[in-house]
N, C-alpha and C positions, 0 to 999 in steps of 0.2 A: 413812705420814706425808703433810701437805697438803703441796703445792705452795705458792709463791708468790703473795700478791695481788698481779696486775700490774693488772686493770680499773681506771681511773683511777676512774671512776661510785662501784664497788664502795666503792675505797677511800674517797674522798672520805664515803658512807655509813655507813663503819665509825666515822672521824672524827667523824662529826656526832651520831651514837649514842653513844658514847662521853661527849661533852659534854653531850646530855641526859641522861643517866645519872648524869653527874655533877652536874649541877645538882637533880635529881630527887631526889636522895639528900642532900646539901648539904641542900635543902628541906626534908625531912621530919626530917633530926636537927636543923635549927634550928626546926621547929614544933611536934616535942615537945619541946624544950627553953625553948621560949619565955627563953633566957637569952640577951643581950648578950655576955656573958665565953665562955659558946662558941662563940659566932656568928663572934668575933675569936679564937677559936683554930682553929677550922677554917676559916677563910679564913687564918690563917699557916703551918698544918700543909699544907692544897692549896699555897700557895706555894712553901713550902721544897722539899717534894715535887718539885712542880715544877722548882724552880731545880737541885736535884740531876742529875733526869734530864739538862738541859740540860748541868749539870757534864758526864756520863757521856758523852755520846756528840756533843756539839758542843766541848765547850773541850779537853779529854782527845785530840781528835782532831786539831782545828786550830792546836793553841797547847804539846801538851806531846809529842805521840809521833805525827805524821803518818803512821806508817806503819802502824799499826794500825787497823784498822775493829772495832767492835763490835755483832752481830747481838743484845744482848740483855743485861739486869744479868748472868745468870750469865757471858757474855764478859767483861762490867767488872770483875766479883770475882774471878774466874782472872787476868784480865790485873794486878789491884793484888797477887795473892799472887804472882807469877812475878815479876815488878819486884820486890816486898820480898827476895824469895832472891836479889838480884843485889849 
């Protein structure tokens, strides 16, 4: 199993690759699609997306169960079936 990214550099890289990736990709299904109506569904689909993760491991953390930390969605979906059997 890897270790840990501690390098700040690293990370910081991983980040930035990521966001080109994303944008690269984003790109190319709006330039074969050359459509409007997808262009505004994939910019609300990356949003909700987004806004989830932030659910999952910022609001879930700070505001409903502080004692729980989450390494990962499969931590988040164990942690909601363990809460629902309560």
């Amino acid at each position: 199993m890897m270790g840990d990214l501690t390098n700040p550099k690293a990370i910081y890289l991983k980040g930035f690759l990521f966001l080109i990736a994303g944008f690269v990709s984003a790109g190319l299904i709006v330039a074969k699609t050359f459509d409007w109506q997808i262009t505004v569904l994939l910019a609300v689909c990356v949003w909700c997306f987004c806004r989830f993760y932030y659910f999952a491991f910022y609001v879930i953390e700070h505001y409903v169960d502080d004692d729980f930390r989450f390494s990962g969605l499969i931590d988040f979906v164990r942690y909601l079936f363990r809460r629902r059997g309560r």
